[in-house]
N, CA and C atoms as a LAMMPS dump frame, in Angstrom:
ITEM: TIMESTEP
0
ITEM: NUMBER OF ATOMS
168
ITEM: BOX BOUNDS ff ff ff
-5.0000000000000000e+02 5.0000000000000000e+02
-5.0000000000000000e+02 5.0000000000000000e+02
-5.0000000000000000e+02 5.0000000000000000e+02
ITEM: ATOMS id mol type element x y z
1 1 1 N 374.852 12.55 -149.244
2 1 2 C 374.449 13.725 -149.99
3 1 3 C 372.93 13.717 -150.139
4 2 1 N 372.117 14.675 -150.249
5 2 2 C 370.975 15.061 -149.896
6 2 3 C 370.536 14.805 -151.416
7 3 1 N 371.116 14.886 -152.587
8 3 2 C 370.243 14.541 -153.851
9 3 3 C 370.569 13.137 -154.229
10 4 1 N 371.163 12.391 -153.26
11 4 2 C 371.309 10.708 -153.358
12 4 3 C 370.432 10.302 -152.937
13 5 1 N 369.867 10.433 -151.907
14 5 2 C 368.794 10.384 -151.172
15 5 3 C 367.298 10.778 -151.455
16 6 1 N 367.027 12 -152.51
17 6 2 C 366.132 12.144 -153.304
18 6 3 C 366.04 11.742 -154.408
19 7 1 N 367.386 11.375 -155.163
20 7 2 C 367.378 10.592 -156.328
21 7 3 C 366.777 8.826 -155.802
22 8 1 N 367.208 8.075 -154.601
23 8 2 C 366.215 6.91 -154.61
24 8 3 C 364.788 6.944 -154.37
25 9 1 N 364.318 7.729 -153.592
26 9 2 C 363.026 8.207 -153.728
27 9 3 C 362.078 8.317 -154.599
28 10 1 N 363.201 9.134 -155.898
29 10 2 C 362.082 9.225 -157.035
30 10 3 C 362.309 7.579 -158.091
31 11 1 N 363.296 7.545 -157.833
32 11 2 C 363.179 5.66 -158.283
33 11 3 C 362.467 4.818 -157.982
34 12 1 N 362.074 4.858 -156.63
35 12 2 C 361.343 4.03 -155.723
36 12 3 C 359.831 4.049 -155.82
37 13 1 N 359.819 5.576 -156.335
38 13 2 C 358.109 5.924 -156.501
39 13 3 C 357.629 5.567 -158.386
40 14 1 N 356.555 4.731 -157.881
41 14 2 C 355.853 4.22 -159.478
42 14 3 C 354.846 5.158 -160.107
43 15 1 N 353.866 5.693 -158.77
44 15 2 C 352.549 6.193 -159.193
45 15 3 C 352.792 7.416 -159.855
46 16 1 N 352.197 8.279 -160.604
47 16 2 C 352.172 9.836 -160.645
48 16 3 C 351.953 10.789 -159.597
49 17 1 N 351.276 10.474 -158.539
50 17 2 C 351.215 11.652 -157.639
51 17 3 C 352.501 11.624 -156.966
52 18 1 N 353.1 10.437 -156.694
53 18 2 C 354.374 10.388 -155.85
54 18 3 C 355.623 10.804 -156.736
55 19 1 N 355.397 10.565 -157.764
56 19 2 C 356.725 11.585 -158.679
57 19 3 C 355.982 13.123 -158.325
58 20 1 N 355.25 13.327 -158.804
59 20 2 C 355.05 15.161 -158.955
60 20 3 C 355.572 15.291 -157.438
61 21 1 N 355.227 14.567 -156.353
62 21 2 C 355.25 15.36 -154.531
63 21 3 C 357.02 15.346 -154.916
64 22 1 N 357.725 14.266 -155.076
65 22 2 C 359.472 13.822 -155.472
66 22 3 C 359.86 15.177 -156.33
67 23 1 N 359.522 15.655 -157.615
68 23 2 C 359.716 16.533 -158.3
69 23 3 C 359.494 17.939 -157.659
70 24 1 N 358.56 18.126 -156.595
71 24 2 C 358.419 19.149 -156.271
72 24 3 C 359.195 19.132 -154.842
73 25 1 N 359.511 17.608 -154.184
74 25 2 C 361.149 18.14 -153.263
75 25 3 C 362.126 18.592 -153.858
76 26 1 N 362.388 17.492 -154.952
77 26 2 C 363.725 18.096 -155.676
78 26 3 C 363.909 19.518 -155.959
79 27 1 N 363.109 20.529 -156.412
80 27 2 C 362.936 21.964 -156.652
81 27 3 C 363.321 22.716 -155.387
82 28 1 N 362.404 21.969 -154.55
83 28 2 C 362.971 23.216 -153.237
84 28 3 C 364.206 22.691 -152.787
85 29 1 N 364.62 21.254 -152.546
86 29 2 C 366.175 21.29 -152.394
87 29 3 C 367.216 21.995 -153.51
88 30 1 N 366.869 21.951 -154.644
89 30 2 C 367.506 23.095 -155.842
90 30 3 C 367.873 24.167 -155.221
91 31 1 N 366.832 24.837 -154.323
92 31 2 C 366.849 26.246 -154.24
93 31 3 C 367.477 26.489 -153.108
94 32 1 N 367.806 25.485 -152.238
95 32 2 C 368.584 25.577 -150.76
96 32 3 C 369.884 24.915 -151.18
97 33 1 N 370.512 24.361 -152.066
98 33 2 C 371.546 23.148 -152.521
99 33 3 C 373.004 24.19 -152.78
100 34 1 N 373.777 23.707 -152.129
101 34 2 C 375.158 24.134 -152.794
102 34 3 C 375.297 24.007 -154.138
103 35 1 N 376.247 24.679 -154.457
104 35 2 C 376.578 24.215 -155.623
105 35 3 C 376.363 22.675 -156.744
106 36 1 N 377.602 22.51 -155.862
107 36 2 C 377.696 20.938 -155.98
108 36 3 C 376.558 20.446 -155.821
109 37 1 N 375.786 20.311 -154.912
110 37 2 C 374.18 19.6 -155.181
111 37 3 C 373.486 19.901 -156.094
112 38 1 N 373.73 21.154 -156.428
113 38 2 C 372.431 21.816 -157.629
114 38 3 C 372.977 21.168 -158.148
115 39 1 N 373.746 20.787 -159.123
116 39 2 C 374.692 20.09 -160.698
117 39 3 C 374.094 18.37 -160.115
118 40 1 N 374.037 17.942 -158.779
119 40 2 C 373.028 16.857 -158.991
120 40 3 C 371.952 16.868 -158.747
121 41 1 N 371.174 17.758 -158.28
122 41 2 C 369.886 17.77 -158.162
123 41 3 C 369.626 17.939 -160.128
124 42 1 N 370.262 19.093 -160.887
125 42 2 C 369.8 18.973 -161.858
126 42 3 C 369.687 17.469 -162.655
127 43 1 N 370.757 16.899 -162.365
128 43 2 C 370.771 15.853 -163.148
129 43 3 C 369.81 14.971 -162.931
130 44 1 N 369.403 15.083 -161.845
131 44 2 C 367.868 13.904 -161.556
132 44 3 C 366.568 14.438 -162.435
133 45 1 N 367.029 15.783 -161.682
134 45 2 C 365.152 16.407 -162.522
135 45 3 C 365.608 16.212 -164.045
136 46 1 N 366.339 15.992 -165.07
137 46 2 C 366.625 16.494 -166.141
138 46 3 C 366.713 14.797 -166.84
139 47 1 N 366.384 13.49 -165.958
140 47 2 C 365.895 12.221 -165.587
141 47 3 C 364.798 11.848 -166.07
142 48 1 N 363.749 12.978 -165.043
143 48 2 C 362.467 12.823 -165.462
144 48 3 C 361.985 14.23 -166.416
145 49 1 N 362.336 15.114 -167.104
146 49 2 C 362.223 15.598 -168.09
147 49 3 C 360.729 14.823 -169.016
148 50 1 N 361.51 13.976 -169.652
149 50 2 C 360.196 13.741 -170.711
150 50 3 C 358.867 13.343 -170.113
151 51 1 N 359.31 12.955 -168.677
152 51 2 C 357.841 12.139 -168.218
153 51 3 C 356.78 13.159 -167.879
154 52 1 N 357.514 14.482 -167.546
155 52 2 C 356.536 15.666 -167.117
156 52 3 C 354.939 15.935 -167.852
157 53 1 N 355.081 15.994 -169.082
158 53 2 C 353.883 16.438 -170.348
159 53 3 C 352.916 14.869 -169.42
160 54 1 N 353.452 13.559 -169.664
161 54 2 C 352.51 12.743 -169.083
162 54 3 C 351.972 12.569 -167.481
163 55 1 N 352.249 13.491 -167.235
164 55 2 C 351.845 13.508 -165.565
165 55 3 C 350.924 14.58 -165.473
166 56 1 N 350.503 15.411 -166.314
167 56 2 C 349.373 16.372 -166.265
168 56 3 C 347.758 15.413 -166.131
């Protein structure tokens, strides 16, 4: 599945620029994702939720 695969990615990545580039795949796979993927794509982005405000 295609948000298993972006979900280790954004695990894997420590720095801030490599989450925001991860956060901003996850979005466009959102927008191409079946169903079923969207309900896990959300659940990743909704993961990194609080970290967003600190990545500005």
């Amino acid at each position: 599945m295609e948000s298993d695969r972006v979900a280790d990615m954004l695990r894997a990545s420590a720095d801030p620029d490599g989450i925001l580039e991860e956060l901003r795949r996850l979005v466009i796979s959102y927008q191409y994702a079946s169903t079923d993927d969207r309900i896990a794509i959300w659940s990743v982005l909704n993961k990194y939720a609080p970290k967003v405000d600190r990545l500005r």
